[in-house]
N, C-alpha and C positions, 0 to 999 in steps of 0.2 A: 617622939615622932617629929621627921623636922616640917617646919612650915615651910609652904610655897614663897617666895619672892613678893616682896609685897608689891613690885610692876607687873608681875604675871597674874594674869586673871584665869580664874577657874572654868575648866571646859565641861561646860553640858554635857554627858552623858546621853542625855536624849535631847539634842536641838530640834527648835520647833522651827519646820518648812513655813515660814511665810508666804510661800509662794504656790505651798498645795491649795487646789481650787477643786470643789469638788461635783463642778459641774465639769472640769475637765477630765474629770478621773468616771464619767458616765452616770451619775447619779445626779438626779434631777433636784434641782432647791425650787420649790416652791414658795410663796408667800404664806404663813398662816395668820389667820384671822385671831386677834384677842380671845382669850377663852371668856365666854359669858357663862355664867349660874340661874337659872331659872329654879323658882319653887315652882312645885304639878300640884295639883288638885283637883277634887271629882266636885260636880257641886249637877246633882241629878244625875243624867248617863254620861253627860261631855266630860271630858279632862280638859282643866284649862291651868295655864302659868303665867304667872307673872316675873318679872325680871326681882332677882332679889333684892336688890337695892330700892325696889320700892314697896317691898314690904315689910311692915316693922315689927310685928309678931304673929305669930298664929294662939290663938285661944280658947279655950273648951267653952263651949257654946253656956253662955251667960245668960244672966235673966234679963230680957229687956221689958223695956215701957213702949208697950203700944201706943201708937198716932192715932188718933180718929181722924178719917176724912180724909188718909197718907193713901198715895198709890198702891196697886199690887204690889209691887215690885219690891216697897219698903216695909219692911218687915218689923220693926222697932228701932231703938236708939238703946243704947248702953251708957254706964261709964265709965271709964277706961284710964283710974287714977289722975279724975279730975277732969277728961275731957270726954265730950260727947260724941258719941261713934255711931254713927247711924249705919243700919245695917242691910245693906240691899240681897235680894235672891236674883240670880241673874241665870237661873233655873225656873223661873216663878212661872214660863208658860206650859214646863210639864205637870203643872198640879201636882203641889206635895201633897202628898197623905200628913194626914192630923198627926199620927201615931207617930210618925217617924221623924220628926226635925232633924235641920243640920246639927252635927256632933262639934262644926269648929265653926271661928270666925279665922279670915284670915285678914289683918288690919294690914291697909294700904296704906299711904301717902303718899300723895302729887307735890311736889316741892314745890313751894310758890317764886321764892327765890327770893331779891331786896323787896319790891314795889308789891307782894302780892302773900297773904299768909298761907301757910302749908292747906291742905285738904286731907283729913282722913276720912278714909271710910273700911267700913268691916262688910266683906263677902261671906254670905250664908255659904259654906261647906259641907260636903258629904264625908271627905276623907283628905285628907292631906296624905298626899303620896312619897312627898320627899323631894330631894333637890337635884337638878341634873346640871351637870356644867358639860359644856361643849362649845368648838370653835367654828364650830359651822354655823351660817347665816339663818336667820328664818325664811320660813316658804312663804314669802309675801302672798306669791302669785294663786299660791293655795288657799288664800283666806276666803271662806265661806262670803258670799254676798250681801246673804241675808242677817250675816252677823254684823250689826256696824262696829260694836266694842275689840273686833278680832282684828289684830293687825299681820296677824299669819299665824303659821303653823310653826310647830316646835315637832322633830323628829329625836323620842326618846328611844331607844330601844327599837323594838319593830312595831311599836307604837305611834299616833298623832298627840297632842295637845293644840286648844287655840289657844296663840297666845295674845293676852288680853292689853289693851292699849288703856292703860289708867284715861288719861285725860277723853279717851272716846267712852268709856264707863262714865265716867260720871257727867258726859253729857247725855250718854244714853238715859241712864237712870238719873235725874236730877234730884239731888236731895237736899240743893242748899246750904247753906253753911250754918249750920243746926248752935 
């Protein structure tokens, strides 16, 4: 087979138009937004998520040590391979039934960054529903009033979730750095 000329250079078969634009050609570009992942959870009848990256596991509902003299809200502390996870119900104004405890934790952490050490804390759960990624914004404008911890809504499916604002959790529910 004989070879090309080693001055002649080889022609593309399919050359690429530089110069196709494809909002000239009628098709609209849009901007799309980052896609974000949210974990969903049921924790009483709400479905609430948190952004994934600030959760660091989910875990089959543990034995904890009750506080005497702790808020509603704070339900016990765990250990969680060395560190202490204090465990809030952010459900706690539907009155749980005895019989029925949360079946998970779901373990948060607020990153403190250089000057300030992380915060963990574990949300009493009813169900871990699983993870939705999507590029679409949250419904700020949607967030419940009376919720202070919701920093909007998350639209799963043809479903709602709040989606929960760590650092307004845990001034909602104060639990200290245990």
């Amino acid at each position: 087979m004989a070879e090309p000329p080693d001055n002649a250079q080889a022609q593309d078969p399919y050359p690429l138009d530089n110069e196709f634009d494809l909002e000239e050609e009628g098709f609209a570009v849009e901007p799309s937004l980052p896609e974000q992942q949210y974990c969903i959870f049921r924790a009483g009848r709400e479905r609430f998520c948190l952004h994934v990256l600030e959760v660091d596991e989910v875990v089959e509902w543990p034995r904890l040590t009750y506080l005497p003299l702790s808020p509603a809200f704070l339900m016990g502390v765990f250990n969680l391979r060395g560190t202490i996870v204090p465990v809030v119900d952010i459900a706690f104004t539907e009155v749980r039934r005895a019989d029925l405890p949360p079946r998970q934790v779901v373990v948060a952490c607020l990153r403190g960054g250089a000057s300030a050490p992380d915060v963990r804390v574990g949300i009493a759960v009813d169900e871990v529903i699983g993870t939705y990624s999507t590029s679409e914004p949250l419904l700020t404008g949607e967030a419940p009033r009376d919720v202070p911890h919701c920093a909007g809504m998350l639209r799963h499916g043809d479903r709602l979730a709040l989606a929960l604002d760590l650092k307004r959790v845990l001034e909602s529910f104060p639990v200290g750095v245990i």
